[in-house]
TILONU-278076 format. One record per atom (N, C-alpha, C, O): x, y, z; residue number from 1. Coordinates in nm, 2 decimals, m for minus. Atoms other than C-alpha are relative to their C-alpha. Layout:
// TILONU-278076
+--------+--------+--------+-----+
!     c1 !     c2 !     c3 ! num !
+--------+--------+--------+-----+
!      X !      Y !      Z ! NUM !
...
+--------+--------+--------+-----+
END
This chain:
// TILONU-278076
+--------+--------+--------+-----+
!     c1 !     c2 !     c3 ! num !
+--------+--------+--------+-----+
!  m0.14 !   0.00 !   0.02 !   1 !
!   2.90 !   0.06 !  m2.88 !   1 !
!   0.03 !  m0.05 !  m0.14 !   1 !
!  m0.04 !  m0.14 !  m0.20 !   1 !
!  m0.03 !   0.06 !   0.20 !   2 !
!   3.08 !   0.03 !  m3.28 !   2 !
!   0.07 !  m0.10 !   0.04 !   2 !
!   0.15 !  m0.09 !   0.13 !   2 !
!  m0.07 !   0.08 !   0.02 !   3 !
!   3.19 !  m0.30 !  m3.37 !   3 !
!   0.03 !  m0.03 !  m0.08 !   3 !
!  m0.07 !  m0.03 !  m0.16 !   3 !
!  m0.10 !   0.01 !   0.12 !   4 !
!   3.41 !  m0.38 !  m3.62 !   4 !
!   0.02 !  m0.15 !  m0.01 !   4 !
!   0.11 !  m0.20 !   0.06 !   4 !
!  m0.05 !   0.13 !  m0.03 !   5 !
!   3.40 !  m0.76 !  m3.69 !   5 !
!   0.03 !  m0.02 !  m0.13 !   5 !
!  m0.04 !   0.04 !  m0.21 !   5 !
!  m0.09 !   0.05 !   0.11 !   6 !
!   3.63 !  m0.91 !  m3.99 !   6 !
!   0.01 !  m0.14 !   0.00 !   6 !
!  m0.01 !  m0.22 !   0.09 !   6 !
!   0.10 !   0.19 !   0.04 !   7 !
!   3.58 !  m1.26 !  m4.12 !   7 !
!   0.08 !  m0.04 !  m0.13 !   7 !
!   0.10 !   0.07 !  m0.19 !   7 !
!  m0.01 !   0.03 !   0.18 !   8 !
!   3.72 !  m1.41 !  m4.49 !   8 !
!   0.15 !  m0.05 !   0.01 !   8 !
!   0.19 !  m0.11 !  m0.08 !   8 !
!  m0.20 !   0.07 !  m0.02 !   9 !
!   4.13 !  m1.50 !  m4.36 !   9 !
!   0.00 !  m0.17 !  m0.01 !   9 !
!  m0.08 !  m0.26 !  m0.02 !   9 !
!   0.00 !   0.13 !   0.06 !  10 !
!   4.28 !  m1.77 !  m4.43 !  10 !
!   0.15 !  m0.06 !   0.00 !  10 !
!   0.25 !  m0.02 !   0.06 !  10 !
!  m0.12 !   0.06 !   0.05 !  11 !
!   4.55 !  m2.01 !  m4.58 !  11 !
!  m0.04 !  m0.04 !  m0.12 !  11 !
!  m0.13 !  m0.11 !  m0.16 !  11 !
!  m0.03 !  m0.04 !   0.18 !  12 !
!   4.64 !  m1.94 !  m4.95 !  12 !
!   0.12 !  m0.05 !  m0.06 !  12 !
!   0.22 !  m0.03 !   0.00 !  12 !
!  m0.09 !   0.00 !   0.07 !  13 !
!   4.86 !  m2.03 !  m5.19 !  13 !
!   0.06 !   0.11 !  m0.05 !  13 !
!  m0.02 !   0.19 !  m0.12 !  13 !
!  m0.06 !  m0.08 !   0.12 !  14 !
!   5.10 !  m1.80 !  m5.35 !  14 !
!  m0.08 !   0.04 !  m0.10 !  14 !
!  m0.09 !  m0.05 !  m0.17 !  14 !
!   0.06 !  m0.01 !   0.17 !  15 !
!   4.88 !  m1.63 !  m5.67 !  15 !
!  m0.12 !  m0.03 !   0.05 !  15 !
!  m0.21 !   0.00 !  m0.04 !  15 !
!   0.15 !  m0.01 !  m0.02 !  16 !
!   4.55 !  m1.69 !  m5.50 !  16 !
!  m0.01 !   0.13 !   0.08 !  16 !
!   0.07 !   0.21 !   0.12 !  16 !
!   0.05 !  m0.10 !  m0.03 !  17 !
!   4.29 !  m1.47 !  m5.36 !  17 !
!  m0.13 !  m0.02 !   0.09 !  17 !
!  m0.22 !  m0.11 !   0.09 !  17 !
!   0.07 !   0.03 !  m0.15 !  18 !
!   4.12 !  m1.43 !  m5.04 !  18 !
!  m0.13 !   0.17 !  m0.04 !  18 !
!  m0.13 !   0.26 !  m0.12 !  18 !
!   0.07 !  m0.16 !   0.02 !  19 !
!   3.83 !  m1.14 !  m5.02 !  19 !
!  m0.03 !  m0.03 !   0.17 !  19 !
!  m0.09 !  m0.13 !   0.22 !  19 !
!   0.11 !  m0.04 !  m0.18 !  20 !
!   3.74 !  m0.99 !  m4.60 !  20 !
!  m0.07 !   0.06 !  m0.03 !  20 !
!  m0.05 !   0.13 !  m0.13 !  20 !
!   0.09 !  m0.06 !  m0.08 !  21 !
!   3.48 !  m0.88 !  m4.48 !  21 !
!   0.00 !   0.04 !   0.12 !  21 !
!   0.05 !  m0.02 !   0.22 !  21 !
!  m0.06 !  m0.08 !  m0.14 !  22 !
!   3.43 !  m0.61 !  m4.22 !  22 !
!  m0.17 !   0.02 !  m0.01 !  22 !
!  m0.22 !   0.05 !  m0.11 !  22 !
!   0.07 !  m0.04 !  m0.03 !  23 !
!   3.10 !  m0.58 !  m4.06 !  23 !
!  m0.01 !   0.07 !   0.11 !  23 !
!   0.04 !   0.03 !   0.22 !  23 !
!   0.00 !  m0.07 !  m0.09 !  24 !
!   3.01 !  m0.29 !  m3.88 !  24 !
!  m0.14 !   0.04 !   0.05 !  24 !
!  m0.23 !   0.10 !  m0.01 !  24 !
!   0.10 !  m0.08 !  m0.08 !  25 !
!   2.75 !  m0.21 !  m3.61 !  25 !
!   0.01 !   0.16 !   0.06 !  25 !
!   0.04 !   0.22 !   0.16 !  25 !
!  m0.01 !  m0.17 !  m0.04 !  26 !
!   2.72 !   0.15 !  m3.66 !  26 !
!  m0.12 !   0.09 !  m0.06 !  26 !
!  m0.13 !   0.05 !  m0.18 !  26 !
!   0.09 !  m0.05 !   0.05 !  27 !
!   2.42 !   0.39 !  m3.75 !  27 !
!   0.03 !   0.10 !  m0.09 !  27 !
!  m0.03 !   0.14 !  m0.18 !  27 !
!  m0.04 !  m0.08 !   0.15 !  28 !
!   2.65 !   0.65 !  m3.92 !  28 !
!   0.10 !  m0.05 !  m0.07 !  28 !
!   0.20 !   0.02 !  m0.09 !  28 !
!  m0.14 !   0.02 !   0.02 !  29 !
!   2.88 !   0.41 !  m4.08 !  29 !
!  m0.01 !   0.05 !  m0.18 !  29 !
!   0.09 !   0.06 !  m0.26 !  29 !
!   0.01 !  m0.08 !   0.14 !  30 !
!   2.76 !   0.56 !  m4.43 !  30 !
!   0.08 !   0.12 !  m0.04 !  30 !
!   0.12 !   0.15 !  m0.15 !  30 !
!  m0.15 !  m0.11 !   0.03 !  31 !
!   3.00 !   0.86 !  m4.33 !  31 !
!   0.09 !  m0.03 !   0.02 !  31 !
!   0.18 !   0.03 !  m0.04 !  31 !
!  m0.15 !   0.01 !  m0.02 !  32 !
!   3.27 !   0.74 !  m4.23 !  32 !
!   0.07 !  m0.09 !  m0.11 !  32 !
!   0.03 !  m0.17 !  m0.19 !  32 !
!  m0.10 !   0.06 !   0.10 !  33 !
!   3.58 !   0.66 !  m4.40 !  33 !
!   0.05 !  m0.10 !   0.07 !  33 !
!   0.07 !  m0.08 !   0.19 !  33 !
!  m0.02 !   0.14 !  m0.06 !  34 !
!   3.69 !   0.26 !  m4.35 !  34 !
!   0.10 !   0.01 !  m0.06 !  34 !
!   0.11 !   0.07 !  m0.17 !  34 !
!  m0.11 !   0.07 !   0.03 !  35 !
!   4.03 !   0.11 !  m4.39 !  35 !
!   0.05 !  m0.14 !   0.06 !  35 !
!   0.02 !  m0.20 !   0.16 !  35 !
!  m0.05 !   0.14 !  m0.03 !  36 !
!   4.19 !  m0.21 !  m4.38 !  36 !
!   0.15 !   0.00 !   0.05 !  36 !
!   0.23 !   0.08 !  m0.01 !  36 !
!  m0.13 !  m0.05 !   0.01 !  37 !
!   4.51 !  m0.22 !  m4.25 !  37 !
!   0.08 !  m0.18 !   0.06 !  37 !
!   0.03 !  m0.29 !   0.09 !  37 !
!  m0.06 !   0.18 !  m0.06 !  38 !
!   4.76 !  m0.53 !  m4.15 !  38 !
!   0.13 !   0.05 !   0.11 !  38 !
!   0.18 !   0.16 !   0.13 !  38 !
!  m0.11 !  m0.01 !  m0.10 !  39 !
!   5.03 !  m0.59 !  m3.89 !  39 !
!   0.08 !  m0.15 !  m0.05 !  39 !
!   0.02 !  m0.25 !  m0.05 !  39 !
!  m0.08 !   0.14 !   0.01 !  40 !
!   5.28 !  m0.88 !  m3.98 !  40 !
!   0.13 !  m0.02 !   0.12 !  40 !
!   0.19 !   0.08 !   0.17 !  40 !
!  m0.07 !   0.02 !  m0.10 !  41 !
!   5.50 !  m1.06 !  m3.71 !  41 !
!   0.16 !   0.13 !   0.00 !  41 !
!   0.23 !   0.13 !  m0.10 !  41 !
!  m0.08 !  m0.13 !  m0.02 !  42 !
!   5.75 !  m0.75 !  m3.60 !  42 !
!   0.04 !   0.06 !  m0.04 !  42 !
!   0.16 !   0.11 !  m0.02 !  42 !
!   0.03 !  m0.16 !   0.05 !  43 !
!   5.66 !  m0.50 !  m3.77 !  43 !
!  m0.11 !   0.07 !   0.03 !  43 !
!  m0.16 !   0.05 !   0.14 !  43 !
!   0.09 !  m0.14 !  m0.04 !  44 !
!   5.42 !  m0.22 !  m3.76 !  44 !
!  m0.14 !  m0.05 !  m0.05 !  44 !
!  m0.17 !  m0.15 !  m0.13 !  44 !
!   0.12 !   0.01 !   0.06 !  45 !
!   5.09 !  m0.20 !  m3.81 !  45 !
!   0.02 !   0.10 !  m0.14 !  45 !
!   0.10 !   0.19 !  m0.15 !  45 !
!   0.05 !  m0.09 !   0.13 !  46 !
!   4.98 !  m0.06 !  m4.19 !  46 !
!  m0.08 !   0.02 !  m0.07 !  46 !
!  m0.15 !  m0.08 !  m0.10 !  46 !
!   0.14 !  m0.02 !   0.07 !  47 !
!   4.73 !   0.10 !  m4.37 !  47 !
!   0.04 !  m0.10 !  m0.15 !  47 !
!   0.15 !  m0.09 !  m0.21 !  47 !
!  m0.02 !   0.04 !   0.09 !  48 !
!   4.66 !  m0.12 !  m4.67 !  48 !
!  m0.10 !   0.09 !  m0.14 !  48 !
!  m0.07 !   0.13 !  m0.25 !  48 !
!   0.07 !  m0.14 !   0.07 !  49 !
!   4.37 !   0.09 !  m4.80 !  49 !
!  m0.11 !   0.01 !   0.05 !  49 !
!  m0.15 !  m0.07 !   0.13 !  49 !
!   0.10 !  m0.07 !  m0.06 !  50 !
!   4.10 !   0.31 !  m4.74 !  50 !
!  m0.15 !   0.05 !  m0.14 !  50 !
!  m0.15 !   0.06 !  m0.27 !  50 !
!   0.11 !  m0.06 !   0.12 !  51 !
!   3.76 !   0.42 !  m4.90 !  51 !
!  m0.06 !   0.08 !   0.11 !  51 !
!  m0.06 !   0.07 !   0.23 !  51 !
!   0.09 !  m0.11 !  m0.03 !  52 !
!   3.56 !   0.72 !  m4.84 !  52 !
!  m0.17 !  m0.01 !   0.00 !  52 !
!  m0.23 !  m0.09 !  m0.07 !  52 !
!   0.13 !   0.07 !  m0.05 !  53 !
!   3.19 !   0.74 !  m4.72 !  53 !
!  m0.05 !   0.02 !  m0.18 !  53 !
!  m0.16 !  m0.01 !  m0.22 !  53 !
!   0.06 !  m0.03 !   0.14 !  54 !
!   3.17 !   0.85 !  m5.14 !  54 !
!   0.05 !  m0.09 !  m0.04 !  54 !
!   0.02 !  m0.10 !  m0.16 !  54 !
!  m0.03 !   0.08 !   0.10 !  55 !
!   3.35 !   0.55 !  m5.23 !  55 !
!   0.17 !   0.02 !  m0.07 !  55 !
!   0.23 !  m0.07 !  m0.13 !  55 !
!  m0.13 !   0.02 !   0.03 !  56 !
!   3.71 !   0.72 !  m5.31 !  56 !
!   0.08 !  m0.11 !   0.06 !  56 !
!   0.05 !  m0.18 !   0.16 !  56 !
!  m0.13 !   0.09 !  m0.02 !  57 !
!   3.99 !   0.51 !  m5.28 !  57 !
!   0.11 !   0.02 !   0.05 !  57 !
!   0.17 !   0.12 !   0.01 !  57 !
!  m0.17 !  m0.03 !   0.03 !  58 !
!   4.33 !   0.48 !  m5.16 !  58 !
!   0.09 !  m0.10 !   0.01 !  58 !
!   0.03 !  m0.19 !   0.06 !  58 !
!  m0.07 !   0.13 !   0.00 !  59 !
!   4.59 !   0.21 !  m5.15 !  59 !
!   0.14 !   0.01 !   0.03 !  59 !
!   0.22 !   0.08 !  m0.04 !  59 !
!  m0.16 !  m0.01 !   0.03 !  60 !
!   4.91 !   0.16 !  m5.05 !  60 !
!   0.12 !  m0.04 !  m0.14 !  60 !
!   0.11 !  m0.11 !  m0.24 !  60 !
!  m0.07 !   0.03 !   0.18 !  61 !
!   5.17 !   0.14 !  m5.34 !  61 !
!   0.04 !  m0.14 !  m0.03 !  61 !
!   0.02 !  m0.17 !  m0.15 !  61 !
!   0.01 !   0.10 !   0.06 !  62 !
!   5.26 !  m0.22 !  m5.32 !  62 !
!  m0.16 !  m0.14 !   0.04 !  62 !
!  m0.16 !  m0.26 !   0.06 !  62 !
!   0.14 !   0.04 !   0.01 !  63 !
!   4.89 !  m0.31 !  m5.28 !  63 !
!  m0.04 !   0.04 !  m0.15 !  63 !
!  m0.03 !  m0.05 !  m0.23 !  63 !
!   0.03 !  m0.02 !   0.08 !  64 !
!   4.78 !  m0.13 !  m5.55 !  64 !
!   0.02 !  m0.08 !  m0.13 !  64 !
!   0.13 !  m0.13 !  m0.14 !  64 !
!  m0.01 !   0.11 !   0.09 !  65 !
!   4.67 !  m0.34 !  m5.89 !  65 !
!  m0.03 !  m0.11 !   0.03 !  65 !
!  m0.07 !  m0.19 !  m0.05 !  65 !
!   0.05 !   0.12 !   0.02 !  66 !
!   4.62 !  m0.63 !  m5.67 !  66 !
!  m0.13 !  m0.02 !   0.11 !  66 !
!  m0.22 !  m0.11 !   0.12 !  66 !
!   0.14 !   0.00 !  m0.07 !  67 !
!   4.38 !  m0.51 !  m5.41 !  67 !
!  m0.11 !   0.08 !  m0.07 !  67 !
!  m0.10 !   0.14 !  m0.17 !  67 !
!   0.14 !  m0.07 !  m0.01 !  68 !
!   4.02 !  m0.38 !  m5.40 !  68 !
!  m0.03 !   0.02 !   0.10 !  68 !
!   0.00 !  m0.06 !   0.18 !  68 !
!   0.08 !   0.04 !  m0.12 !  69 !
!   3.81 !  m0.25 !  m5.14 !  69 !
!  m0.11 !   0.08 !  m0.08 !  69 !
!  m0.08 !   0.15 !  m0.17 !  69 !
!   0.17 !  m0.03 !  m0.02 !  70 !
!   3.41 !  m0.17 !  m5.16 !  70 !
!  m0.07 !   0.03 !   0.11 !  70 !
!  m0.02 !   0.02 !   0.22 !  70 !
!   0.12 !  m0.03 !  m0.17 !  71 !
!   3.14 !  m0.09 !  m4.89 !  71 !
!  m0.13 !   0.02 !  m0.08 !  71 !
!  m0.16 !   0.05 !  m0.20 !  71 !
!   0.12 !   0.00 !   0.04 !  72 !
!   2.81 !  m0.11 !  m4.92 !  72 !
!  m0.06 !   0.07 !   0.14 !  72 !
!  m0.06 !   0.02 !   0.26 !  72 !
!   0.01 !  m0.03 !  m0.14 !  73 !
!   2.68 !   0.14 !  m4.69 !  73 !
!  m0.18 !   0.02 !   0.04 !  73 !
!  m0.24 !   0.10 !   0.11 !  73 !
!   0.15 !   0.10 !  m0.06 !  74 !
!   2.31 !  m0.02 !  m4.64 !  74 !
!   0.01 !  m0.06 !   0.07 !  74 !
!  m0.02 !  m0.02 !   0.18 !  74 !
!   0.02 !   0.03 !  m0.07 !  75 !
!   2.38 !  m0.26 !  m4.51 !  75 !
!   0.17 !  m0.03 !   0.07 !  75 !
!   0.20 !  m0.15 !   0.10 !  75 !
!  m0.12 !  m0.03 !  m0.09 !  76 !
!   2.75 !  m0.16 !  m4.33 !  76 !
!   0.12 !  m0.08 !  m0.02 !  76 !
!   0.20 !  m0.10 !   0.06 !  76 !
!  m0.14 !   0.11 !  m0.02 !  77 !
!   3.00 !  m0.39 !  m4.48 !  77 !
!   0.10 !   0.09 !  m0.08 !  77 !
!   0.08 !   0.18 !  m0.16 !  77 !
!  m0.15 !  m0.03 !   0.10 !  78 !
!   3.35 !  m0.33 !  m4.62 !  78 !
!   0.07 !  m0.13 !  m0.04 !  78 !
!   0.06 !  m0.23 !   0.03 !  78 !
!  m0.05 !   0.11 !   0.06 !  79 !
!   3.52 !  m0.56 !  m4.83 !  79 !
!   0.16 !  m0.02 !  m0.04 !  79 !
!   0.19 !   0.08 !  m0.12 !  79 !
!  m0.13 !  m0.04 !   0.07 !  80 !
!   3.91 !  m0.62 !  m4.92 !  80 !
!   0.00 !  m0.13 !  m0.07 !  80 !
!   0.00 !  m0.24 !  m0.02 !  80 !
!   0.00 !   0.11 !   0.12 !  81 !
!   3.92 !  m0.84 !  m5.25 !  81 !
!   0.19 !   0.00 !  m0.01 !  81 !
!   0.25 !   0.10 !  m0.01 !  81 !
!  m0.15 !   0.00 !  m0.02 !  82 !
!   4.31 !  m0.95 !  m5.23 !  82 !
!   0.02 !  m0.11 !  m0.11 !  82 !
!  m0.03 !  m0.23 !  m0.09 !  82 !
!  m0.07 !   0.09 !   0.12 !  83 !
!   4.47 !  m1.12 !  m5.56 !  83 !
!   0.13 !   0.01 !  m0.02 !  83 !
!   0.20 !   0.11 !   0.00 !  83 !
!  m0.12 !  m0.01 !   0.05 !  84 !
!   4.76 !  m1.23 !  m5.68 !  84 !
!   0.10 !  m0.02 !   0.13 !  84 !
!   0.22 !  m0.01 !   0.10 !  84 !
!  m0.07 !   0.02 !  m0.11 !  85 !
!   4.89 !  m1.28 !  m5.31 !  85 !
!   0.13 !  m0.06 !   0.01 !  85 !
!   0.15 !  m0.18 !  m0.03 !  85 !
!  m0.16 !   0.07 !  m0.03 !  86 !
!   5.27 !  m1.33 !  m5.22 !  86 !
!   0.01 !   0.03 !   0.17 !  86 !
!  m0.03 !   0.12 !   0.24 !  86 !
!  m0.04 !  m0.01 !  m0.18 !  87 !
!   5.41 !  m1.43 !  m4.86 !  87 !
!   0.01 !   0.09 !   0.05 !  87 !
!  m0.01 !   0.09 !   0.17 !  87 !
!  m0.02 !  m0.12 !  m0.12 !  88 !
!   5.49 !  m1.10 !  m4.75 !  88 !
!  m0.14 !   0.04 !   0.00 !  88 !
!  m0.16 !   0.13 !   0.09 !  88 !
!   0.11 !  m0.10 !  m0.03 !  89 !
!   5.13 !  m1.00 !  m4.78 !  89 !
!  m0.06 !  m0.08 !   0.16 !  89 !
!  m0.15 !  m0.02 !   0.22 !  89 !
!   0.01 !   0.11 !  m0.13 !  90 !
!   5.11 !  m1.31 !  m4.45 !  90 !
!  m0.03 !   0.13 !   0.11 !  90 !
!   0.07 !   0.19 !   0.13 !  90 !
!   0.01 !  m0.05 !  m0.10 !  91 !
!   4.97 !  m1.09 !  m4.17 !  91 !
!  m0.15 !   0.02 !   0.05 !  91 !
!  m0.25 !   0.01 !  m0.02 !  91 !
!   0.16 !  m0.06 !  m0.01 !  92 !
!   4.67 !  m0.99 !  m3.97 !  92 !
!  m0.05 !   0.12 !  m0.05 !  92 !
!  m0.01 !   0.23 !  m0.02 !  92 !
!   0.08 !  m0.08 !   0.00 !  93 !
!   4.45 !  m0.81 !  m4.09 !  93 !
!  m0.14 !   0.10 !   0.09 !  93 !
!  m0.22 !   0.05 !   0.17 !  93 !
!   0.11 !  m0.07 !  m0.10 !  94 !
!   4.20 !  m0.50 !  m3.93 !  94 !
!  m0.06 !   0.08 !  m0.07 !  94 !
!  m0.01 !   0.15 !  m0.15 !  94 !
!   0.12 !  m0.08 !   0.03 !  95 !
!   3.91 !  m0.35 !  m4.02 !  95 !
!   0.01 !   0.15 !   0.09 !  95 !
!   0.00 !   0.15 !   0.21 !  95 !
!   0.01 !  m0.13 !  m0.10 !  96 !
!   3.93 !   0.04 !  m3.90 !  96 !
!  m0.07 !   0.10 !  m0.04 !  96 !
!  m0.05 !   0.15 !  m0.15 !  96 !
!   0.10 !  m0.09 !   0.03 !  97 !
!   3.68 !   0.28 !  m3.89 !  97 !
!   0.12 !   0.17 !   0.05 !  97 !
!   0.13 !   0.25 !   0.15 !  97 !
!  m0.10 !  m0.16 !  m0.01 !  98 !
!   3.94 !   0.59 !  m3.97 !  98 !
!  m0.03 !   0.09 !   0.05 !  98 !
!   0.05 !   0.17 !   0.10 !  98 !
!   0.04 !  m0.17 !  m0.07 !  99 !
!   3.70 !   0.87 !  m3.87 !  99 !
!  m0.02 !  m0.01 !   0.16 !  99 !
!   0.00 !   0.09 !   0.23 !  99 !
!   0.00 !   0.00 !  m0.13 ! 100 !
!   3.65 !   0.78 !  m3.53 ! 100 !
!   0.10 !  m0.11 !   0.09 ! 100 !
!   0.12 !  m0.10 !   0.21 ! 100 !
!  m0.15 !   0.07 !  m0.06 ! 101 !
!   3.97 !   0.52 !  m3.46 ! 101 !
!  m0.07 !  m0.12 !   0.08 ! 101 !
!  m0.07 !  m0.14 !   0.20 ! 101 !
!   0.07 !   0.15 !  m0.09 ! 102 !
!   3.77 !   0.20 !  m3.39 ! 102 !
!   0.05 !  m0.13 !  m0.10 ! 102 !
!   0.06 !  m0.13 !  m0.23 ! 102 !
!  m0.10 !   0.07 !   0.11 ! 103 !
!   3.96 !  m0.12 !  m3.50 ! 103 !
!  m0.06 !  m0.11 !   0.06 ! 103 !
!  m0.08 !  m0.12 !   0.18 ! 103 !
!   0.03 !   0.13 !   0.01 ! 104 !
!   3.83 !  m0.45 !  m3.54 ! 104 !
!   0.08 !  m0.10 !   0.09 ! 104 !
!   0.17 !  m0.05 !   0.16 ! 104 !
!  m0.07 !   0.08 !  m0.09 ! 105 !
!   3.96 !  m0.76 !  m3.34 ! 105 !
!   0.09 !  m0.06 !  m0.09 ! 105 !
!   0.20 !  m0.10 !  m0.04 ! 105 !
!  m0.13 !   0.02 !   0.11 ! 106 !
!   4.18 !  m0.87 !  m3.72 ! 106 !
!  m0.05 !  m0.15 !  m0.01 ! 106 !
!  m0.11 !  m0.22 !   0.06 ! 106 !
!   0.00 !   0.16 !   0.00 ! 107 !
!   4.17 !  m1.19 !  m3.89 ! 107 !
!   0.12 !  m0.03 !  m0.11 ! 107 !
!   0.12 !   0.05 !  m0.21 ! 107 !
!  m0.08 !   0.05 !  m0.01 ! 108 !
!   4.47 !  m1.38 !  m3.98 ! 108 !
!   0.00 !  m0.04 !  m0.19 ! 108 !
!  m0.09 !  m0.11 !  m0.23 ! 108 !
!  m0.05 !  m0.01 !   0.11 ! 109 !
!   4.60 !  m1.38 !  m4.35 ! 109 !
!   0.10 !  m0.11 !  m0.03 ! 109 !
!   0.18 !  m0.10 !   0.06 ! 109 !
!  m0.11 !   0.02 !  m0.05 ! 110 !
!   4.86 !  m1.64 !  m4.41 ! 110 !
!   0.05 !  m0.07 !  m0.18 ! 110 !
!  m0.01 !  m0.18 !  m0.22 ! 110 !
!  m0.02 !   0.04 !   0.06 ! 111 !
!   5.01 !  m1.70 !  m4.74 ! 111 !
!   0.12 !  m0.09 !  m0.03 ! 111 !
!   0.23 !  m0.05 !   0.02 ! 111 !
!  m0.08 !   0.03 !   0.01 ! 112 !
!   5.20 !  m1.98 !  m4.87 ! 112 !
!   0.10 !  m0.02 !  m0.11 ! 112 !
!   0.05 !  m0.06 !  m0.22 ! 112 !
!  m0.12 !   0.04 !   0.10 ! 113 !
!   5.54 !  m2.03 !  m5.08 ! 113 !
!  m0.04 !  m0.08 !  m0.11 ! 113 !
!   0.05 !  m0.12 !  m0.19 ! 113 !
+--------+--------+--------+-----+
END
């Protein structure tokens, strides 16, 4: 069975920068396309961005400029490099393996003022 474990959350200041990690136990995770996505207390879940098994990108728009994501698809990780962080970015985070809809258990984001 794929698992999606996510790791790197935290408590941040304002203007700092957290980087997750998403390890996946998968043998084709070299195709699939991964995303990160967040949920903040009552609201929605959302995609924050995605990469493709070639490495394209995509980002949400007020992500963009201060995120990154990577994968290294040897040895199965995804990474979300997060700078420049302000309080609304405060939410869980999930590792989701987009092509087949398998989502991580999230780890906890929490920036402060």
């Amino acid at each position: 069975q794929v698992q999606l474990v996510e790791s790197g959350g935290g408590l941040v200041q304002a203007g700092g920068s957290l980087r997750l990690t998403c390890k996946a136990s998968d043998r084709r995770f070299s195709v699939k396309t991964m995303g990160w996505y967040r949920q903040a207390p009552g609201k929605e879940r959302e995609l924050v961005a995605r990469i493709s098994r070639l490495g394209n990108t995509h980002f949400a728009d007020s992500m963009e400029g201060r995120f990154a994501i990577s994968r290294d698809n040897f040895n199965n990780f995804v990474w979300l490099q997060m700078n420049s962080l302000k309080p609304e970015d405060t939410a869980v985070y999930y590792c989701h393996d987009d092509t087949t809809d398998i989502w991580g258990q999230g780890t906890q984001v929490t920036v402060s003022s």
